[in-house]
C-alpha positions in Angstrom: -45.5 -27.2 -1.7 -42.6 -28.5 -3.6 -39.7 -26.6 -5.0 -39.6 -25.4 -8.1 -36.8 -27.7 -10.1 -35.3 -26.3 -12.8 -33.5 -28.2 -16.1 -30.3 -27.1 -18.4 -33.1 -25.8 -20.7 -34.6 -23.2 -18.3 -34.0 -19.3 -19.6 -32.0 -17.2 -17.4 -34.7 -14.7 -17.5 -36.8 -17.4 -16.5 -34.9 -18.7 -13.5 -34.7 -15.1 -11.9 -38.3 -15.1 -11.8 -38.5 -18.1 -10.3 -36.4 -17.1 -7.7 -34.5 -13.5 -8.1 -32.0 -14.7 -5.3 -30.6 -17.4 -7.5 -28.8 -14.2 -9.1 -25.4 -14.1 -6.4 -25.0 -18.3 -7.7 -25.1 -16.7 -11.2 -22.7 -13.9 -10.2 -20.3 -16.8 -8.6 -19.5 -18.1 -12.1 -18.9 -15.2 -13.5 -22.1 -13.8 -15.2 -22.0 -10.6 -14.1 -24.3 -9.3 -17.1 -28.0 -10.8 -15.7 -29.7 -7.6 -16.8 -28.7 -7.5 -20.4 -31.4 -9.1 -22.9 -29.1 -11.5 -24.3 -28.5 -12.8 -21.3 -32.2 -13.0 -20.4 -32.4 -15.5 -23.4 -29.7 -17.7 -22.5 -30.5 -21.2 -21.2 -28.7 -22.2 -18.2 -26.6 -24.6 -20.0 -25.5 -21.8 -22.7 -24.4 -19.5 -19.9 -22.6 -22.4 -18.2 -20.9 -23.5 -20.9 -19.7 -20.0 -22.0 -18.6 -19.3 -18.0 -16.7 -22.9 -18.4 -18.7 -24.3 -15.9 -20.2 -28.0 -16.0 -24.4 -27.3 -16.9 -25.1 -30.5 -15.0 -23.4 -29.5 -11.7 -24.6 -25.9 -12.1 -28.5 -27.2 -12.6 -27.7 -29.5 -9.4 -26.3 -26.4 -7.1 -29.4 -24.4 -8.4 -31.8 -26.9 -7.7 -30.4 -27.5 -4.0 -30.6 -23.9 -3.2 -34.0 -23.9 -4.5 -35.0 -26.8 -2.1 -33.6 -24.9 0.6 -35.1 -21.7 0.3 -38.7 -23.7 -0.3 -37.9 -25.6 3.1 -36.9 -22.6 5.0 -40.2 -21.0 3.7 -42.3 -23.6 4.7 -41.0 -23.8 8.2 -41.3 -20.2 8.4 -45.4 -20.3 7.7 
């Protein structure tokens, strides 16, 4: 099964249902307010560009750790 990929347009409530452990990466760059609604509504390139952060590298970083927690889940079963 492939990892999920995600784009600058995902939701941020979206992506922590994708994947809930994504949330320290979110944490990292400074948005330390994932359980507020606003927040839940914010696309990953709103929230990087408010936390000064490039959206492309962020969506890159998110991706990879997505690919990596799929792999180690597949070795796993």
């Amino acid at each position: 099964m492939d990892a999920p990929q995600v784009a600058k347009d995902t939701m941020i409530g979206e992506l922590l249902q994708i994947n809930a452990n994504i949330a320290p990466i979110l944490f990292g760059i400074g948005m330390h307010c994932l359980g507020c609604p606003a927040s839940q509504m914010e696309t990953i390139e709103e929230a990087a560009m408010v936390h000064g952060i490039n959206p492309e590298d962020l969506v890159t970083e998110i991706n990879k750790f997505l690919a990596k927690e799929n792999a180690e889940a597949a070795a796993q079963a």
